[in-house]
N, C-alpha and C positions, 0 to 999 in steps of 0.2 A: 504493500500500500504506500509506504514511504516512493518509495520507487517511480511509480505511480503519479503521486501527486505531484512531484519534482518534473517528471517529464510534463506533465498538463501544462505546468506553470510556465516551462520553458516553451513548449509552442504558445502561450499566449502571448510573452515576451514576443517572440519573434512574427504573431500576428498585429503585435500593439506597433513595430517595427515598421512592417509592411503599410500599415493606415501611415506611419509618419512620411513614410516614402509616397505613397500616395498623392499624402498634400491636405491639407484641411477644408482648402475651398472645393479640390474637386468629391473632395468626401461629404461637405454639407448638400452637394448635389445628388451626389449618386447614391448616397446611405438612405433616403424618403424615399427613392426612386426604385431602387431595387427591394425596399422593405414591400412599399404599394406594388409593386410589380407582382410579388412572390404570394401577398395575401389576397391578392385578388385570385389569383391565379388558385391557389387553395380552397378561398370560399365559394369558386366556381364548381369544382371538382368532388371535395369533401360532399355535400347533399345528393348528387347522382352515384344510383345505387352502382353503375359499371364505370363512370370516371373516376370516383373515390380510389381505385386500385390502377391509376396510372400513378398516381401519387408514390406511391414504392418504388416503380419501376423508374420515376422519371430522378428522382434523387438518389439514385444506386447509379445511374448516368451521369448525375452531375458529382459524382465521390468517386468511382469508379478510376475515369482516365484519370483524374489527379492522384490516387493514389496510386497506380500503376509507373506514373513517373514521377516519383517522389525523390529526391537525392540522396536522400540519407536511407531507404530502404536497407542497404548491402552493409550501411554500419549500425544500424538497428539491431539486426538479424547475429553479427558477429562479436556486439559488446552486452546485449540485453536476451539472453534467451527467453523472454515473456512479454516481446514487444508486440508481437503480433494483437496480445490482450490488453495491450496500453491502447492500440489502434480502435480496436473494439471500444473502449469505452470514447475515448474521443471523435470517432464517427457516429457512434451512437448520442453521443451530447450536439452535434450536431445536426442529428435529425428530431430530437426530440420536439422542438417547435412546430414541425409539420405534423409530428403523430400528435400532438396538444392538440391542433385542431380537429384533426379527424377524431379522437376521441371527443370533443365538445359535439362532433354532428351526431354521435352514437358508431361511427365505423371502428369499432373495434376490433376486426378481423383486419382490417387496411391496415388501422393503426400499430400492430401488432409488425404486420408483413414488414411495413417502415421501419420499425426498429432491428427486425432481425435482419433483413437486406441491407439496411447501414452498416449495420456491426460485422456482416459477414463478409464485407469489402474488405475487410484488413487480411484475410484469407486469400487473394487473389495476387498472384506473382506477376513481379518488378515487368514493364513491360520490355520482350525480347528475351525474357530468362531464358538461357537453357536452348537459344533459338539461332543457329547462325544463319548467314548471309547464304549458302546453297543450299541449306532445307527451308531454308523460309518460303512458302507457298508465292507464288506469282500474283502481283495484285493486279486487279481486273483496271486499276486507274493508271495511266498514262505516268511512266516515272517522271516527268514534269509537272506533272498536277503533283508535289511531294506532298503538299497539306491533306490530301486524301490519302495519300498512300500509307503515311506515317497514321493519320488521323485514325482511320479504318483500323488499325493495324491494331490501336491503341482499345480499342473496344465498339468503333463504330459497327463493323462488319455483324456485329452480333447483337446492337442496338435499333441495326434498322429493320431485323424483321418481327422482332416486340413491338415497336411500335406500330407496323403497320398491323399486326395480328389482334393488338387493342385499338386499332382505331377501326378496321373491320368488326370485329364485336359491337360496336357501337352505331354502325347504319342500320336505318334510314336517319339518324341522327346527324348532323354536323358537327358536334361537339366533340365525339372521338378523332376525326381527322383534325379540324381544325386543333384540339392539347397534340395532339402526334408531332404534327406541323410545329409548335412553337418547340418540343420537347428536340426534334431534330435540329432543329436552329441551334439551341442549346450544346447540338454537341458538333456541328460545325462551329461555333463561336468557340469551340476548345482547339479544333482545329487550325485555325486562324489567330489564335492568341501568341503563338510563341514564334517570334523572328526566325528565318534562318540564318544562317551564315551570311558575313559580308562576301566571301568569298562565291557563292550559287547566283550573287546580283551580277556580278562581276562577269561570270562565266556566260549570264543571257547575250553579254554582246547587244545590249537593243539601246534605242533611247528610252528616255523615262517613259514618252509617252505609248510607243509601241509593249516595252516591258511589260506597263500598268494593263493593257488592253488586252494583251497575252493573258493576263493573272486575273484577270474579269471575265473571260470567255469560256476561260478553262472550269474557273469555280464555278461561275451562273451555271453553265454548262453541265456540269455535272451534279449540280444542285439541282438543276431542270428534273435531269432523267431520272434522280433518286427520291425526288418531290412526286413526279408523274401520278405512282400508284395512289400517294394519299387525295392528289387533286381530282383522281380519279373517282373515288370515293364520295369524295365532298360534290361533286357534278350530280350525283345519282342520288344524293340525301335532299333532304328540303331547299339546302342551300341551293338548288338546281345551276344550271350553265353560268350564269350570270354572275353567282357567287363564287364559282368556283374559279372563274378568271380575273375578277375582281381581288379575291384571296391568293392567287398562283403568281399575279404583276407586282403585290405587296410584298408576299414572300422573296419572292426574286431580289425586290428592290432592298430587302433587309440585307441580303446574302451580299449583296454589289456591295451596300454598305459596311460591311464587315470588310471584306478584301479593302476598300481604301483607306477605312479608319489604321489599317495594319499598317502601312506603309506611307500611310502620312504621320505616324509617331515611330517608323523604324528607327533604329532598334530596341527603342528603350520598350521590354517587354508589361512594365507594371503601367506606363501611359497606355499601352495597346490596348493591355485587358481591362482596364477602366474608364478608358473612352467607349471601348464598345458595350460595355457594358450599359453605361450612361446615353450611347446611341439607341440601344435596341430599348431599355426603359421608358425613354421620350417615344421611341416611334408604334410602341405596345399599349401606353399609356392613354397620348393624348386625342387620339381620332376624332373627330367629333370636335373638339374646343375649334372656336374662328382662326388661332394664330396658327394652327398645326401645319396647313399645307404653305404659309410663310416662310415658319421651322422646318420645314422637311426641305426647300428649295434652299432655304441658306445652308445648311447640312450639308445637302448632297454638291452645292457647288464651291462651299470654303473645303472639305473632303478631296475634290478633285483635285484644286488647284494648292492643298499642301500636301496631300501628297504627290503630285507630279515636283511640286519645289522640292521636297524630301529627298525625290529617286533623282532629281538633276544635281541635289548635292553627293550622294553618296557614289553614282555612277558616274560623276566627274563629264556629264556632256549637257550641254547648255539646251534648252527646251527651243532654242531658236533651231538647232539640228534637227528636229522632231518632223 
């Protein structure tokens, strides 16, 4: 228990760290934002007798790939033989918030799932353990698309057909596809959150502006084709044709927005993950208010044009080459 407490204390230390690295103005932002995002998102789900049980599935997604590449895994495992149970209790402290709700609606069989699928995360090995480079299975994504390949790699591949098997459960309804839809955003936004090498920009040979377009055709692109089945779904539920393209132009435009917020703050990976984070909260959030589609235009065109000044600074060719 000593044991125990001292590690808890120390990853708090090191998440109170992370907030200072943050910033405090962009934390007065995004800390309402993501709080409103997450409880809406719950008090939506928690009351529907087959949405209440994406709730487990969808937070065993968002603990999953970060516990999978975590740095300190391989000295956990060789200084602490009981870390594995220190993981458990600290993924389970953070899921407890969401099972609080589901038990306030009476799902106590969800709530339940939620707590043992968090805790069970700490069971699932360092990702690439054990795996080299000629048995690793051939990924079906283009090794220039590397955000999928790696991303997939990391737990997508076995993320996306849970979600589409709970959001099929859920037709003639729209509310299955459409949480599916936000829940795969979620793990393409983990996709997309971590820089790569200075050296893979280097290697494209492109200008800023050709690179960037390269890196938006590739993801929409492949975002399109792994979206297909849920929009498929959503076209044949109440939401009919209308909705479903209505829903399929937004998602897209989320997904576009992810690849630029990346490389309009490359490298610095904690501005990546917190802008987009702060991206997708405003653009999940506000639908509906008068200023939204003002907000969405100045977004997607200050996005453009820093990140294209981003990739002119780091790829060293002036945008007038472009």
């Amino acid at each position: 228990m000593p044991a125990l407490l001292a590690y808890l204390r120390l990853r708090s230390r090191l998440a109170w760290r992370l907030l200072v690295e943050v910033g405090w103005l962009r934390m007065a932002v995004l800390g309402p934002i993501i709080l409103i995002l997450c409880s809406r998102a719950l008090l939506l789900a928690a009351p529907h007798p087959q949405a209440q049980w994406l709730v487990p599935v969808g937070l065993t997604l968002l603990l999953a790939p970060a516990h999978r590449q975590r740095a300190d895994l391989r000295f956990l495992a060789t200084s602490a033989p009981d870390f594995r149970r220190w993981l458990a209790v600290e993924y389970g402290i953070c899921t407890l918030p969401a099972a609080g709700v589901l038990l306030g609606f009476g799902d106590w069989g969800a709530a339940a799932l939620a707590m043992v699928m968090g805790a069970g995360v700490a069971w699932l090995p360092p990702a690439r353990e054990g795996r080299s480079t000629r048995r690793r299975a051939r990924s079906p994504f283009r090794s220039e698309a590397f955000e999928w390949v790696s991303g997939m790699r990391a737990g997508g591949l076995w993320a996306w057909p849970l979600l589409l098997a709970g959001a099929a459960c859920q037709h003639p309804a729209p509310l299955g596809p459409v949480l599916a839809l936000v829940l795969w955003l979620l793990v393409l936004l983990a996709c997309y959150g971590t820089p790569e090498p200075l050296t893979m920009l280097t290697l494209a040979a492109r200008t800023p502006r050709q690179f960037l377009r390269r890196r938006l055709m590739l993801g929409v692109g492949y975002a399109a084709l792994t979206g297909a089945p849920f929009f498929g779904l959503l076209a044949t539920s109440s939401a009919g044709v209308r909705g479903m393209l209505a829903a399929a132009v937004f998602w897209l435009g989320l997904v576009a927005l992810l690849i630029l917020t990346k490389y309009a703050f490359y490298p610095n990976a904690t501005h990546i993950r917190t802008t987009q984070a702060l991206v997708l909260g405003v653009a999940l959030l506000l639908p509906g208010n008068p200023i939204y589609p003002v907000l969405l235009l100045v977004a997607v065109g200050g996005l453009i044009w820093q990140s294209r000044r981003r990739l002119e600074t780091v790829l060293g060719q002036p945008q007038t080459n472009a």
